[in-house]
BAVEXZA-640797 format. One line per field, with one value per residue (C-alpha): chain; residue in three letters; residue number from 1; x, y, z. Coordinates in steps of 0.05 Angstrom, whole numbers. Last residue first. Example, Ala and Ser with C-alpha at 12.3 -4.5 7.8 and 13.67 -1.06 7.14 Angstrom:
ch: c(A;A)
aa: c(SER;ALA)
i: c(2;1)
east: c(273;246)
north: c(-21;-90)
up: c(143;156)
This chain:
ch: c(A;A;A;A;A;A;A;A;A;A;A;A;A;A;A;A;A;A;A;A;A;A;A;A;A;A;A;A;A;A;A;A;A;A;A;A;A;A;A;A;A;A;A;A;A;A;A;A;A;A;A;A;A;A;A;A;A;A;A;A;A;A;A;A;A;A;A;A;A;A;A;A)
aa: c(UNK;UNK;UNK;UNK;UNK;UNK;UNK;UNK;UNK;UNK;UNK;UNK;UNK;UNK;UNK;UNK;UNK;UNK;UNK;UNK;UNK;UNK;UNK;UNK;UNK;UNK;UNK;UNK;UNK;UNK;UNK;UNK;UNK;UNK;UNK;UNK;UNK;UNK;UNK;UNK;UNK;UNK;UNK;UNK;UNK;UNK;UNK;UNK;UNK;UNK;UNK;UNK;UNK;UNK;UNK;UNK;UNK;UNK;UNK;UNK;UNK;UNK;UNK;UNK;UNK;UNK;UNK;UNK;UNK;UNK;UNK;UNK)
i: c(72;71;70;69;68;67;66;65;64;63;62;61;60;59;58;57;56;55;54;53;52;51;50;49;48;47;46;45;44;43;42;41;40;39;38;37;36;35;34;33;32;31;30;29;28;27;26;25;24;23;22;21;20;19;18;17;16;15;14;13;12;11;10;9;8;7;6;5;4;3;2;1)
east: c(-720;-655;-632;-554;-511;-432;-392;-323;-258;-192;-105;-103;-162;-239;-293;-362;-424;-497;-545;-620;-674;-740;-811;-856;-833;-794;-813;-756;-760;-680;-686;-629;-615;-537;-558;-633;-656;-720;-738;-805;-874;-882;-859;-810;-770;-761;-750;-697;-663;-665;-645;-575;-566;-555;-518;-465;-476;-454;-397;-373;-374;-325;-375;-384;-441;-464;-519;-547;-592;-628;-571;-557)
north: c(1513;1486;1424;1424;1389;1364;1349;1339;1334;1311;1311;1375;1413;1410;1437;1418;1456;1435;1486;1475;1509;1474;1479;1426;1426;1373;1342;1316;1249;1230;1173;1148;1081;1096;1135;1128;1179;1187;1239;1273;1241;1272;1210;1243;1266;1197;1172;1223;1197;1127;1146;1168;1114;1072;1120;1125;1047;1043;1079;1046;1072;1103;1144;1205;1211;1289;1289;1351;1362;1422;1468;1538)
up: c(-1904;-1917;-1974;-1978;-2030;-2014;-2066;-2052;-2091;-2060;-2070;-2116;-2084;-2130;-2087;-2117;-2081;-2100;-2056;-2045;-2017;-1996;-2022;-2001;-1927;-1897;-1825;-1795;-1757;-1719;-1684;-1636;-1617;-1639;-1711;-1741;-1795;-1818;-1869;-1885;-1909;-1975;-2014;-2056;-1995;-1977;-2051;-2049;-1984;-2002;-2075;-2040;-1999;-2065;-2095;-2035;-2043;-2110;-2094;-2050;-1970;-1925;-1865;-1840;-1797;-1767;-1731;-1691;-1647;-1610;-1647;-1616)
């Protein structure tokens, strides 16, 4: 059973898929978690120093899609 959950899917340039991207690893580089705010609501998980994570690439004949997955 999830306590929360946030799920936001959203059309973006490339550049800016990259540029969200080194938000999210300078976050985790810093040590001090990740902070997420969707619709007034803010989302502060605490990240261990060692987490797990999975790079997946599916390749279909009309879409590709990375997707990459920290757990702990």
């Amino acid at each position: 059973m999830d306590i929360a959950k946030l799920t936001d899917t959203q059309t973006l340039r490339r550049e800016e898929a990259a540029r969200r991207l080194h938000e999210i690893a300078d976050e985790l580089a810093s040590g001090n978690g990740f902070v997420i705010e969707r619709d007034g609501i803010r989302f502060d998980v605490a990240v261990p120093d060692e987490v797990r994570m999975k790079v997946e690439v599916e390749i279909e004949s009309d879409e590709r899609e990375i997707e990459i997955e920290l757990t702990w």
